[in-house]
N, C-alpha and C positions, 0 to 999 in steps of 0.2 A: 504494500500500500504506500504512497505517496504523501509525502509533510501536507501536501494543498490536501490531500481528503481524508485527515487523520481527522478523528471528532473528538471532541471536546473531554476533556479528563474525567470521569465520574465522580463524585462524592464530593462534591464543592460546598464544603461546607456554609450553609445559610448566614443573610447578614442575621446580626446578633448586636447584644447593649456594648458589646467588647469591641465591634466597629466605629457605633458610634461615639463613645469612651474615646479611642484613637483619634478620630476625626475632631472632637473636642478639646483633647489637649493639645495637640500640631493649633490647635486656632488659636487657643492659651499662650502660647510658647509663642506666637507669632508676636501675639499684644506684650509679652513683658518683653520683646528682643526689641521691637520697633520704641518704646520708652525706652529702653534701655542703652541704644544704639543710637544715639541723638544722628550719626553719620552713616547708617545703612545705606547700604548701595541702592538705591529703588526710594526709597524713603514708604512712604504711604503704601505709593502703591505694590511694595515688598511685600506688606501685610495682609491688602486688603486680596494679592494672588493669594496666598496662602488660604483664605476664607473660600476663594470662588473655589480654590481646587482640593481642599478638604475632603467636599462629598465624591468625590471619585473613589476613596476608598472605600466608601460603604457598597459601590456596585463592584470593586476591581475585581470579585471572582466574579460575577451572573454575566457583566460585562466588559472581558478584559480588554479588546479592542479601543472600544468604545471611550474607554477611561485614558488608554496611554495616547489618543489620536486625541482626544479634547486637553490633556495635562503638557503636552509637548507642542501644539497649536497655542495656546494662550502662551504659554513660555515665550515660543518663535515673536510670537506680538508684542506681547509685553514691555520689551526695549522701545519701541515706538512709543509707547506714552511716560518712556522716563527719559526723554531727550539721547538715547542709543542706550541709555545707562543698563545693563541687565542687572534687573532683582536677583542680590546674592542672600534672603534672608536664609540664616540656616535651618528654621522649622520647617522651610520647603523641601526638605530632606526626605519626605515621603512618599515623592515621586517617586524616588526609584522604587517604593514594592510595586507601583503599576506593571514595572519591564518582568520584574518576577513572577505577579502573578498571570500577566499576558501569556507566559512560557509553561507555565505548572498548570495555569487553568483554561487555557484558550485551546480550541482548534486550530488542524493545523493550516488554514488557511488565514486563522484571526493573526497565528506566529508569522506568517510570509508580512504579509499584509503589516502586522506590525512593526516587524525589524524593519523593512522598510520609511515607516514611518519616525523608528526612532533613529536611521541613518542617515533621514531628509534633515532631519532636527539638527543633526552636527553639522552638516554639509552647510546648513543656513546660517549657523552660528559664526563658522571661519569664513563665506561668505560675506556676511554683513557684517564682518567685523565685532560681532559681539566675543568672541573670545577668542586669543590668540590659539594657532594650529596646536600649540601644547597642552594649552588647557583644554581643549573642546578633545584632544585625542586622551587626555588625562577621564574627562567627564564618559568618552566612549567607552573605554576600560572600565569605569566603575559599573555605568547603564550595563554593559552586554557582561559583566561578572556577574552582576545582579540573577540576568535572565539566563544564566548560564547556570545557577545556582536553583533558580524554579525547574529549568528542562531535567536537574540532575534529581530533584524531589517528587519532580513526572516518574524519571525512567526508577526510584524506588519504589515508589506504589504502584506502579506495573509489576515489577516482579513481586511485588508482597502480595499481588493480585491472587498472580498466576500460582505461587506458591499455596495460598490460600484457599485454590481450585483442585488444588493437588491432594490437598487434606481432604477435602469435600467430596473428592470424588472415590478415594480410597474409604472415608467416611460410607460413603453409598453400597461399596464391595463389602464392609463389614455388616451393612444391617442388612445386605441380603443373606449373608451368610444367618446373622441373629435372626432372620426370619424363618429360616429353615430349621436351628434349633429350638428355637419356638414351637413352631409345628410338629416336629418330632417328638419334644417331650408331652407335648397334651395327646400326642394320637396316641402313644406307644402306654401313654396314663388309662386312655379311653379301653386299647387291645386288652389292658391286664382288668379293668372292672370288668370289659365283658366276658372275656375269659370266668373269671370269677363268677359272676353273675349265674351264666351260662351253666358253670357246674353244679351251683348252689341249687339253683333254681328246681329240680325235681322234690328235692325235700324242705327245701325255703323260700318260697314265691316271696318275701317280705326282701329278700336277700340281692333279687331279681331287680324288685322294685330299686332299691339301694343303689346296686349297680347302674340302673337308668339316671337316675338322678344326677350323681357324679360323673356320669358320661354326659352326660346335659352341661353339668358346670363348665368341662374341663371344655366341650366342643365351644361356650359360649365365651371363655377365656379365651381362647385357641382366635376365636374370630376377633375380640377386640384388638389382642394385639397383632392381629394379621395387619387391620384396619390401620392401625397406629403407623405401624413400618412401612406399611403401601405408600401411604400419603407420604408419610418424609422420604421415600424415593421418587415418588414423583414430582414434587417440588421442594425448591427451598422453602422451611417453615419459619413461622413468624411468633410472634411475642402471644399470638393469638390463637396459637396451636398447644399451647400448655397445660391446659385445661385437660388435653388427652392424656397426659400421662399417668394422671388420676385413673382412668380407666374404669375397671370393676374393682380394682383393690382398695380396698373399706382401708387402708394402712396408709394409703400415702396423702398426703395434706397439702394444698397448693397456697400459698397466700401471696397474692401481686398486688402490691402500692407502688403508687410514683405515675407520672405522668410518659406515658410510653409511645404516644402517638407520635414521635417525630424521632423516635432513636432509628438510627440505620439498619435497612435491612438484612445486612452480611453478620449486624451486631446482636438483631434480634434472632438469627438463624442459631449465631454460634452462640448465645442462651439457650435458647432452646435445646439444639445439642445435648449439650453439656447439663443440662439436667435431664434431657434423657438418658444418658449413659451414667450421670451417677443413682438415679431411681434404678435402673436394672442391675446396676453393679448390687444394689444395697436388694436388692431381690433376691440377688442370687448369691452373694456372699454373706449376709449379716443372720445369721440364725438366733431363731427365737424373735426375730425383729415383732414388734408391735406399733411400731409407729415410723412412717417415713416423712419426713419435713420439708420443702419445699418452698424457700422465702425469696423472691425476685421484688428488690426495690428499687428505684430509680429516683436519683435525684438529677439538680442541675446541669450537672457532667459527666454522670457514668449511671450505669445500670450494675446494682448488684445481684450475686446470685450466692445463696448460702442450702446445700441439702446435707439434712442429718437424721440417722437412724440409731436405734435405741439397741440393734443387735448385737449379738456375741461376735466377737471377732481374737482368734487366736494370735498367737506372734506370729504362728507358724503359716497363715491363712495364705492364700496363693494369693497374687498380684489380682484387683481387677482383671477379666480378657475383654472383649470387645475393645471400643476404638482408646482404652487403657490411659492411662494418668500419663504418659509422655503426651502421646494425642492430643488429650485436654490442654494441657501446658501449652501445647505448641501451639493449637489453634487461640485461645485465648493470645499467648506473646504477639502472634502476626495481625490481630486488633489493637497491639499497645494497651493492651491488659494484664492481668496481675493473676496467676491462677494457684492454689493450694492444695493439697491433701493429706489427715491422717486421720489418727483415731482421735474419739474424744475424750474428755478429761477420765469419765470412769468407765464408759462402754459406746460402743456404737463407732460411726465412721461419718466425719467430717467432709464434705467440698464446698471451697467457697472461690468465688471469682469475681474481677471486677473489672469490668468494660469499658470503656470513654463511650459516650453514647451515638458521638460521631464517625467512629472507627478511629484505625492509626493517624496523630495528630503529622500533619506535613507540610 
């Protein structure tokens, strides 16, 4: 594929109070540098640029073109209403994240399109005499270090991507496999009551009856958790699929606070996950279990997830199997999460994790 038809980075994180914060102080800093500086270069109107080109940061991801073709056109003008003089205020220092996020968050036609834009810029500078060829080839090095430094925070979350698919997809090999021990052990449950049943039955019809019933449970278990593993192979699941893990089992306990409607989808997946695999771990490993806990809370910046069980657990207990506590760790580390595991203080078995609710910060 081609830079001109590359599309637009995913996960651009939303504007937020932490833009306009930024965009508030750069305005701050303009006002006490302009008193402060009785002899700035630009004088007023050093300041009042700094004010008109503030809000470009607030759009510089949704719109990165946009932002560095209007931040580098007033620049270009600018010298015209200070008698050639170019506005040197230093809160206008915030231009250069436009070149970074142009490069980290634009398409690739926005990046042609842009650098072009920011190469017109220099070219007009040593033209019209606004800054000698050293300084404008000085300012080109900082501009194209900048956007050189977004293309390299691009090509990281590509590969944290793709690695992150790698899990996900090996994730999908492992619960086809837990789909078919699923099924195995409720059939092979089912083959021994009828068996049983079957033999009883000439001199204990009551026996018979018994039999049916537990082969009723175990077929009607057998189908929820078919149900459960179909859907998370069939799609990636969300903060909205958890509910299933509760299933038929009276033991496990879900409790979700926090406001979740705007956390990332790769974030709600790999929640989701990861308390699926510690509820079956705690299924299949924690004996005597009588209660499985399930706590997803989310506040302003991350989602958390806390499962614990009341079961026996020896020194000697074999590892988790299924997608196994490396797994976990790893998927969590490649969202710039925090992932844990052990026992608890007198019994039972700990997981707890903590997510950024926007994915890896970049």
């Amino acid at each position: 594929m081609s830079l001109w038809a590359e599309p637009a980075a995913p996960g651009a994180p939303a504007r937020g109070w932490r833009d306009w914060a930024l965009a508030a102080a750069f305005c701050l800093l303009a006002v006490i540098e302009g008193v402060a500086r009785p002899a700035l270069p630009g004088g007023f109107v050093a300041v009042l640029l700094v004010f008109l080109l503030a809000p470009t940061l607030l759009w510089r991801r949704s719109h990165p073109l946009a932002m560095v073709t209007i931040a580098f056109a007033v620049t270009a003008v600018a010298p015209a209403l200070t008698h050639g003089v170019p506005p040197e205020a230093a809160s206008l220092v915030f231009v250069a994240l436009l070149p970074y996020s142009l490069l980290r968050w634009g398409s690739g036609r926005d990046i042609v399109i842009g650098v072009g834009v920011m190469a017109a810029r220099i070219v007009i500078a040593i033209a019209f005499d606004q800054m000698t060829v050293a300084a404008a080839l000085a300012a080109a090095a900082v501009i194209f270090a900048v956007a050189a430094l977004g293309l390299a925070m691009r090509f990281r979350a590509v590969v944290r991507l793709r690695e992150f698919e790698k899990v996900r997809l090996v994730e999908r090999e492992r619960l086809a496999r837990d789909l078919h021990d699923t099924v195995a052990h409720h059939v092979s449950a089912m083959a021994i009551r009828a068996q049983a049943g079957l033999a009883l039955a000439p001199s204990s019809p009551e026996a018979a009856l018994d039999a049916l019933r537990v082969i009723e449970a175990e077929a009607s278990a057998a189908l929820a958790e078919m149900r459960t593993v179909v859907k998370a192979l069939r799609a990636a699941p969300t903060l909205a699929d958890l509910g299933a893990l509760t299933g038929t089992d009276s033991r496990v306990d879900l409790d979700v606070t926090g406001d979740l409607a705007s956390v990332a989808p790769a974030v709600g997946a790999a929640v989701f996950r990861l308390a699926q695999e510690a509820v079956t771990n705690a299924r299949r490993h924690a004996r005597e279990a009588t209660h499985i806990s399930v706590r997803v809370a989310a506040d302003d910046t991350s989602v958390h997830l806390r499962v614990t069980d009341d079961g026996l657990r020896s020194p000697a207990s074999p590892a988790p199997a299924g997608f196994g506590l490396a797994g976990m760790r790893e998927r969590a580390a490649l969202l710039g999460g925090v992932f844990s595991a052990g026992p608890g203080p007198e019994r039972g078995w700990s997981v707890t994790a903590t997510l950024p609710r926007t994915g890896p910060a970049s």
